[in-house]
N, C-alpha and C positions, 0 to 999 in steps of 0.2 A: 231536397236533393233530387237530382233530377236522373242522373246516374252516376255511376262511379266506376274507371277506367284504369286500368295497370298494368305494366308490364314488368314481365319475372324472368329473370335470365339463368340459366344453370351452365354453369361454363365444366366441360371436360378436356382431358390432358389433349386428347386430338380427336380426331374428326371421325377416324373408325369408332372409336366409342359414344362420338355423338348420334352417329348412325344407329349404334346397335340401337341405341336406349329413345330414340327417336322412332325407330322401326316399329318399336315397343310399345311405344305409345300409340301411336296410330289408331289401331283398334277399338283403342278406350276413350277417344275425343267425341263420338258421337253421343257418346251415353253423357258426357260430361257437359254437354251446352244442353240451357233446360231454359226453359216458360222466361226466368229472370236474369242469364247469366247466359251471353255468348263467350265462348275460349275457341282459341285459335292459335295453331302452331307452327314455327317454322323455324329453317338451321340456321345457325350466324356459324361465324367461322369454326368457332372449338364452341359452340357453346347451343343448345335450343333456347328460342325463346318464347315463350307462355303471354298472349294479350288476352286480358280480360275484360271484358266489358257486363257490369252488374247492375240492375235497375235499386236494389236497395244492398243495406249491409250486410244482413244473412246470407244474402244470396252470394255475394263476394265471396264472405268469410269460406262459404261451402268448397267455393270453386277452387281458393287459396289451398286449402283443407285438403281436395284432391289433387295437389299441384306437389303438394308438402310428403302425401302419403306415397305417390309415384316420386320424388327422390328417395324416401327411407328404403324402399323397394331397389332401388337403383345401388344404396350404398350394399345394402346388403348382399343383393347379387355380387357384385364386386370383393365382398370379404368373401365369398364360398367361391370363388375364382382363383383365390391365392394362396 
């Protein structure tokens, strides 16, 4: 396996709250591309989307893993909003 490639889309109801949560992230994409795993982001219409690029599994798995932990973070902000 030579690398392995994916993209993750998180779709929200509109675009201000893509922003909020896109704003958000920002911050935390530099910490998150490492030695085996480029990520990179950008807005679609209602939605961010997450490209991964990982020289092996683990390293994927990680990237996924922080991808997964920043929405749990995202819904949760949203239930202390309402």
């Amino acid at each position: 396996m030579e690398k392995i490639i994916s993209r993750i889309e998180i779709e929200f109801k509109d675009e201000e709250i893509r922003d909020i949560s896109y704003n958000s992230f920002i911050p935390e994409l530099s910490q998150l591309s490492r030695k085996r795993t480029s990520l990179n982001i950008e807005k679609g219409k209602n939605s961010i989307i997450f490209n991964v690029t990982a020289t092996d599994i683990t390293a994927f798995r990680a990237a996924v893993s922080d991808i997964i932990n920043f929405g749990k973070i995202l819904e949760k902000s949203k239930k202390l909003l309402k």
